[in-house]
C-alpha positions as CSV (number, residue, x, y, z in Angstrom):
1,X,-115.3,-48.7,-94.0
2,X,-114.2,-50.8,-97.1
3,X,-115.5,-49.3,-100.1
4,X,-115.9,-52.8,-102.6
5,X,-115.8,-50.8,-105.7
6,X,-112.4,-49.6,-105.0
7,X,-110.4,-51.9,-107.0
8,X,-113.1,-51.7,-109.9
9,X,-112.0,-47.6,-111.1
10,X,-109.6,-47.5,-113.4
11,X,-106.6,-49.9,-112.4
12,X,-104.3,-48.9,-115.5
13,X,-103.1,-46.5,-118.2
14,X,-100.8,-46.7,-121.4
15,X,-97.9,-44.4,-122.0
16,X,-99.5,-42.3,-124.7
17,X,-103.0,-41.7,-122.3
18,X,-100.1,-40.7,-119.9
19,X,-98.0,-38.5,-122.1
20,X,-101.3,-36.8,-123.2
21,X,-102.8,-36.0,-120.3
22,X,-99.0,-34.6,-118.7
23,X,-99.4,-31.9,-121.9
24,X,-103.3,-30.9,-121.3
25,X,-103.0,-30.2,-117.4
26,X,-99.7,-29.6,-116.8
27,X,-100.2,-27.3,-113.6
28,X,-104.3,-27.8,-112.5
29,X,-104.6,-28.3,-108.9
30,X,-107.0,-31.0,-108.5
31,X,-107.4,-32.1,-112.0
32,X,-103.9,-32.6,-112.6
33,X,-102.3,-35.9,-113.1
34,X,-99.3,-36.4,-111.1
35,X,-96.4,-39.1,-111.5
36,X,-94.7,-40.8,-108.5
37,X,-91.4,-43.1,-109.8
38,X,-91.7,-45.8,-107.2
39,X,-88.1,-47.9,-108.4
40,X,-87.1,-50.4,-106.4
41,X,-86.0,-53.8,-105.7
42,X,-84.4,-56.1,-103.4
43,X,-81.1,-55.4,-104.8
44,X,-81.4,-51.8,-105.2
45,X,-84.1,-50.6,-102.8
46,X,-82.3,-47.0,-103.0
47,X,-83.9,-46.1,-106.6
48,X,-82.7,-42.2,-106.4
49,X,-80.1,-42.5,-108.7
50,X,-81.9,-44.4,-111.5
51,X,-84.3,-41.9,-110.8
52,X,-82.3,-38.7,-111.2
53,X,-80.4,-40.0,-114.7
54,X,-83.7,-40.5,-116.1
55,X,-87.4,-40.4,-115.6
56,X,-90.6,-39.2,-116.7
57,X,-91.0,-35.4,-117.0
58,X,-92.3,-34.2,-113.6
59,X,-91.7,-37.4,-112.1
60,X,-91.7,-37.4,-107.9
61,X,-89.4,-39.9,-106.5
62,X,-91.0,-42.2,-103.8
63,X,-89.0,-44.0,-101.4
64,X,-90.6,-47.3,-100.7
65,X,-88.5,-48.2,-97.6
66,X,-89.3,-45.4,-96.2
67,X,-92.7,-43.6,-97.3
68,X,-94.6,-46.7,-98.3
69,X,-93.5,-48.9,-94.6
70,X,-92.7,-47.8,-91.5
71,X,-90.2,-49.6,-90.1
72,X,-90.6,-48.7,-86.5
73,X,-93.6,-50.8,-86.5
74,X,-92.4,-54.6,-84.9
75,X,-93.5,-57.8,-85.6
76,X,-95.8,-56.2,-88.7
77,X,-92.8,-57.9,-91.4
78,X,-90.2,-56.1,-93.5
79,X,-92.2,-53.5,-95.0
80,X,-95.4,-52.5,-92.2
81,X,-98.3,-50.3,-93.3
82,X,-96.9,-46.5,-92.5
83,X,-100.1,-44.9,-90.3
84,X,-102.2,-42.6,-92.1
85,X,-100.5,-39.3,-90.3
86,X,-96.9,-40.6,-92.3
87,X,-98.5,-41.6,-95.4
88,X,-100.5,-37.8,-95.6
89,X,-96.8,-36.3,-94.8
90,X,-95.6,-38.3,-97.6
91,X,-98.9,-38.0,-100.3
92,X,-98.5,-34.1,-99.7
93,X,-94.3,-34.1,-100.2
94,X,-95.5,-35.7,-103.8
95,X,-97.5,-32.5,-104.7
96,X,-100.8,-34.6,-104.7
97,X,-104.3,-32.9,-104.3
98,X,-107.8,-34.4,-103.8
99,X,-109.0,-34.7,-107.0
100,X,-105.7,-35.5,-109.0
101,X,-105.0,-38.4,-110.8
102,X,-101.9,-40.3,-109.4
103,X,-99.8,-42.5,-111.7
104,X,-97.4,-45.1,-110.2
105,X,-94.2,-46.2,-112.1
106,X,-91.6,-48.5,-112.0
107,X,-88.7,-50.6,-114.1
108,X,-89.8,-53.8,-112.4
109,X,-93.2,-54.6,-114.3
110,X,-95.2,-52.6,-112.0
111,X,-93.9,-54.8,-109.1
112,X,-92.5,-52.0,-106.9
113,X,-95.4,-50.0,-108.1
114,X,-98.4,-52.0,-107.3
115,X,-97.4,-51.0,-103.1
116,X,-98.0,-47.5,-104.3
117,X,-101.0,-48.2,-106.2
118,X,-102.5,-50.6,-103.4
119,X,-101.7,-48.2,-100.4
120,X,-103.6,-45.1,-102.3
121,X,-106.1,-46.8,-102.4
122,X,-106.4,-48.2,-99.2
123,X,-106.0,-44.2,-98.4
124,X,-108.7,-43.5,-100.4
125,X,-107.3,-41.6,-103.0
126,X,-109.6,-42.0,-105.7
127,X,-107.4,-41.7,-108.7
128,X,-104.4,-44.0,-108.9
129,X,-103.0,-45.7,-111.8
130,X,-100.2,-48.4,-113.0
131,X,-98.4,-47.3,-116.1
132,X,-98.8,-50.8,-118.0
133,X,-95.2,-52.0,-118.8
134,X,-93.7,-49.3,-117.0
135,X,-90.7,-46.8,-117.8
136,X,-89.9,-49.0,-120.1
137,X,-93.2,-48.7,-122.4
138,X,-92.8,-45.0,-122.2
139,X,-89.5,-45.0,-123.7
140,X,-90.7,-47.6,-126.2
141,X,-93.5,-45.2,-127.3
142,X,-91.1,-42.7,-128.3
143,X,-91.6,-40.3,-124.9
144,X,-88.9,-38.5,-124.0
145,X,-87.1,-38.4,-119.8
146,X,-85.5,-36.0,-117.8
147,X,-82.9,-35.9,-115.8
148,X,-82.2,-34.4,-111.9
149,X,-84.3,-33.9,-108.7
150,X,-88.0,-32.8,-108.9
151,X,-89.2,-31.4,-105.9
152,X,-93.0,-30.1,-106.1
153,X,-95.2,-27.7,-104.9
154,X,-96.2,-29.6,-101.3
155,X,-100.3,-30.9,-101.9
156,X,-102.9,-31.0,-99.2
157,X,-104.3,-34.6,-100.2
158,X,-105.3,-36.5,-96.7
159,X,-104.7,-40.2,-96.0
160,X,-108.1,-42.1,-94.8
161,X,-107.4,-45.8,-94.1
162,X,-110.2,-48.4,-94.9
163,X,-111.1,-48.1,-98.6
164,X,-109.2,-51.8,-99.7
165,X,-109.5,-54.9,-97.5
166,X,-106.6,-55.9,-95.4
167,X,-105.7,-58.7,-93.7
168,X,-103.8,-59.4,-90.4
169,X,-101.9,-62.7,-89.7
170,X,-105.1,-64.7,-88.1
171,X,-107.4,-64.0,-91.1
172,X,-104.6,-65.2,-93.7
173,X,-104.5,-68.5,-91.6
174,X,-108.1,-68.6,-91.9
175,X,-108.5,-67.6,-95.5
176,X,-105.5,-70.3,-96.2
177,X,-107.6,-73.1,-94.7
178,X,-111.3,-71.9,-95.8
179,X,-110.8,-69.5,-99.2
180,X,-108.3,-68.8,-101.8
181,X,-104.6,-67.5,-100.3
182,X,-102.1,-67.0,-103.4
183,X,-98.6,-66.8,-102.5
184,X,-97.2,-64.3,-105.1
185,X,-93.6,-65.2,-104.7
186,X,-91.7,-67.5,-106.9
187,X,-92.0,-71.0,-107.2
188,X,-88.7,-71.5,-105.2
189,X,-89.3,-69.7,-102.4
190,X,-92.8,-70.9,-102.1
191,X,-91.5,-74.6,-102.2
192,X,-89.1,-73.7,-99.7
193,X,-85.9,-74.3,-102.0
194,X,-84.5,-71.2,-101.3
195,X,-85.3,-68.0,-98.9
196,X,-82.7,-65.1,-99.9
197,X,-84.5,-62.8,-97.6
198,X,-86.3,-64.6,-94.4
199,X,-85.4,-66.2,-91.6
200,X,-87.6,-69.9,-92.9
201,X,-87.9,-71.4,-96.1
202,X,-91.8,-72.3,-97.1
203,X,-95.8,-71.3,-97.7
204,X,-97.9,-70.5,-95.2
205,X,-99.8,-74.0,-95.0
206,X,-103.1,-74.1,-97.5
207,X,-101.6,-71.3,-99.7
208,X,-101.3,-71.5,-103.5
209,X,-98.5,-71.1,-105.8
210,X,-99.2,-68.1,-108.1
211,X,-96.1,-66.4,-109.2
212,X,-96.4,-62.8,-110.2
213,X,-94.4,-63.3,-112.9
214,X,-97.3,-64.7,-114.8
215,X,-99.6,-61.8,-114.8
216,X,-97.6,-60.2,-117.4
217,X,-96.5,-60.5,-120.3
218,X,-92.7,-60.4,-121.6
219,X,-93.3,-56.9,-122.4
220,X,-94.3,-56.5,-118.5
221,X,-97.6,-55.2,-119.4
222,X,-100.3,-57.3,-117.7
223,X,-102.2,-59.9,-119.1
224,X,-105.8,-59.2,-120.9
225,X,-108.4,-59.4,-118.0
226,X,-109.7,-62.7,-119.7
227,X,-106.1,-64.3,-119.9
228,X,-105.9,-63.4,-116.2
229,X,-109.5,-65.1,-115.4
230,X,-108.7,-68.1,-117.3
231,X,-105.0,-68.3,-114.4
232,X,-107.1,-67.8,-111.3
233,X,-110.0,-69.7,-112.0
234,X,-107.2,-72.7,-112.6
235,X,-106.2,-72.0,-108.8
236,X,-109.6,-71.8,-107.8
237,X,-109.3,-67.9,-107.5
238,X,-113.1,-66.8,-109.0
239,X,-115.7,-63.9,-108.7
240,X,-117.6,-64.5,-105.3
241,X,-114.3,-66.8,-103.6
242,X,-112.7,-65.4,-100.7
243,X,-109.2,-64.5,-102.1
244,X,-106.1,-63.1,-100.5
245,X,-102.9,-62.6,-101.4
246,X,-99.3,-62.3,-100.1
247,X,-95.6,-62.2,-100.8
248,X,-92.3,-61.7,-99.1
249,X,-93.2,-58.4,-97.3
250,X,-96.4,-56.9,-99.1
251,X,-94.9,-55.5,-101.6
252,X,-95.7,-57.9,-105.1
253,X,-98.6,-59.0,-103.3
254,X,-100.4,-55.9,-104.0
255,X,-99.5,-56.8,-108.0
256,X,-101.2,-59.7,-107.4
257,X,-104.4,-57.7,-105.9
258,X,-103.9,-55.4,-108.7
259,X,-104.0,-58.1,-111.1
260,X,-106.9,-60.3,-109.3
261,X,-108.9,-57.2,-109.6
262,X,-107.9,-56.7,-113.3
263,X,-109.8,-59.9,-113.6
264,X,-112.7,-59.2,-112.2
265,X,-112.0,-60.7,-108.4
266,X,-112.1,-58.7,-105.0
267,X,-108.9,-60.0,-103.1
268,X,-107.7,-59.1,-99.6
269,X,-103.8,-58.1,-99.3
270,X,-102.3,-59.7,-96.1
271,X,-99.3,-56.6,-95.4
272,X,-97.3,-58.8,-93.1
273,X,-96.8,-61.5,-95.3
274,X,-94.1,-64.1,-95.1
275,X,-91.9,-61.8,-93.3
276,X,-94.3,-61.8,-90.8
277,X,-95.2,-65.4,-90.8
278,X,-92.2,-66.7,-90.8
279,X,-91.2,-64.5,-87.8
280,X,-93.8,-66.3,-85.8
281,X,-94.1,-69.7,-84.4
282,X,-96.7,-70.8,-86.8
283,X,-96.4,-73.6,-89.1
284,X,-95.0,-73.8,-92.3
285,X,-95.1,-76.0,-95.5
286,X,-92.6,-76.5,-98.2
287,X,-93.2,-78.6,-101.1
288,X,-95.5,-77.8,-104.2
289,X,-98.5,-79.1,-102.4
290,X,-100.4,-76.2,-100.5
291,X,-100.2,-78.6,-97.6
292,X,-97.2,-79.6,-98.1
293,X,-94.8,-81.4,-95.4
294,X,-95.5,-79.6,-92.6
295,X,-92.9,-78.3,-89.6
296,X,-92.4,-76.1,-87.0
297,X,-91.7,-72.3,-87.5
298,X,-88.0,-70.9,-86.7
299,X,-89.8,-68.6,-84.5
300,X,-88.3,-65.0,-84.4
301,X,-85.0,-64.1,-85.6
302,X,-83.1,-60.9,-85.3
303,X,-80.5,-61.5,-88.3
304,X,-82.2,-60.8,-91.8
305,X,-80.0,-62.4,-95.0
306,X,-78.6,-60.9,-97.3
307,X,-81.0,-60.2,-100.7
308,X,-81.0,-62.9,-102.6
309,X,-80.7,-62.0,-106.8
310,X,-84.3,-62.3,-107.6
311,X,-85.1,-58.2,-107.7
312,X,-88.8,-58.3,-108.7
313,X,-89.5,-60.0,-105.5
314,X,-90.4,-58.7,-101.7
């Protein structure tokens, strides 16, 4: 069951909260606060080396290819929903407990992050935070890193699917045509000018332009919740709309979600996203119009392009 006040507990924290609360309860099972570094990007989904020549003390690298998706799963896109038995293996590799406080990290404006933050949530963890403006407004604030591997005490936190709202490929459709669907992905690729990654350029028809790249600032912290009201109410995203959101392959579409509810607006992630549609024989648009012009779908394809330069995006 969908818990609707999961998105409205605490969706971020600043670097001196964080640095703070690291020296208060450094070892507290179940009232600790634990630090995932979830780097990566389409050019460098491998983020274990930035990881290991420098991150936050106590930091636990997490592999989004591999412990945020589950690539076995077909036809879900590039980066499927792992099942709740993979996502416990990997919540309990991190060192986290029920009852700890989980912050997510990144270089990438909390853009790599946000699937973290999203999918323990979705688990129900009930303590999961963004570090506004990211590794790079801890080292600003005068914290110090550390370098090397960190490899914690195993946890006993358990995955229970259900407590955000998720969306498969027939409900985007329908929320494209009767609600509010933001396409997170940049302008470009939601015009259908380029597609670095997928097999069809284009938006999923109905859908609206909303680049992540405009929930934050230049310092990649987001946008004051008002700012961010005053950008979705001028795409018709409001309190009380039926919202959804997608990307590339789930992955900045959960900062959009993150950032919707930052605002004040309950939004459904669709996982699959344009990896998915795009894959299918459903129609696409191109053009800056939602509707756009309109054409047939490529349909499957087995080759995947290379990734294109643009590393904030999925």
């Amino acid at each position: 069951m969908t818990r609707p006040d999961a998105a409205r507990r605490p969706i971020l924290i600043d670097a001196d909260e964080l640095a703070a609360r690291l020296a208060e309860h450094p070892e507290r099972r179940g009232a600790r606060t634990v630090v995932l570094d979830v780097r990566w990007s389409l050019q460098q989904p491998d983020g274990r080396d930035a990881h290991r020549a420098g991150h936050i003390p106590g930091a636990v690298y997490v592999d989004l290819d591999t412990e945020l998706a589950d690539h076995a799963r077909q036809g879900e896109g590039r980066h499927p929903l792992p099942g709740e038995a993979a996502l416990t293996r990997a919540m309990r590799r991190w060192g986290l407990h029920d009852g700890d406080t989980a912050v997510v990290v990144d270089d990438l404006a909390n853009q790599s992050a946000a699937r973290a933050w999203w999918l323990l949530r979705y688990a129900g963890f009930d303590d999961v935070r963004m570090l506004d403006g990211g590794l790079a407004a801890w080292v600003a604030a005068g914290h110090p890193l550390e370098t090397g591997d960190v490899v914690p005490e195993p946890g006993d936190a358990t995955a229970h699917y259900g407590s955000m709202p998720v969306a498969g490929i027939d409900e985007a459709a329908a929320i494209a045509a009767e609600g509010v669907l933001l396409d997170a992905r940049a302008g470009e690729r939601y015009r259908g000018e380029v597609e670095p990654v997928d097999p069809e350029a284009g938006h999923i028809p109905g859908a609206i332009s909303a680049p992540t790249a405009a929930n934050v600032g230049a310092d990649g912290r987001f946008l004051a919740p008002d700012a961010l009201r005053t950008r979705f109410a001028e795409l018709g995203a409001v309190p009380g709309a039926r919202v959804g959101a997608y990307c590339g392959s789930g992955v900045t579409g959960a900062h959009e979600v993150a950032a919707l509810a930052l605002a004040g607006i309950d939004a459904v992630l669709y996982p699959g996203s344009w990896s998915q549609w795009s894959r299918t024989d459903r129609p696409v648009a191109t053009g800056a119009e939602p509707g756009g012009a309109e054409r047939g779908a490529a349909g499957p394809s087995e080759a995947e392009p290379a990734p294109g330069p643009d590393g904030a995006e999925s």
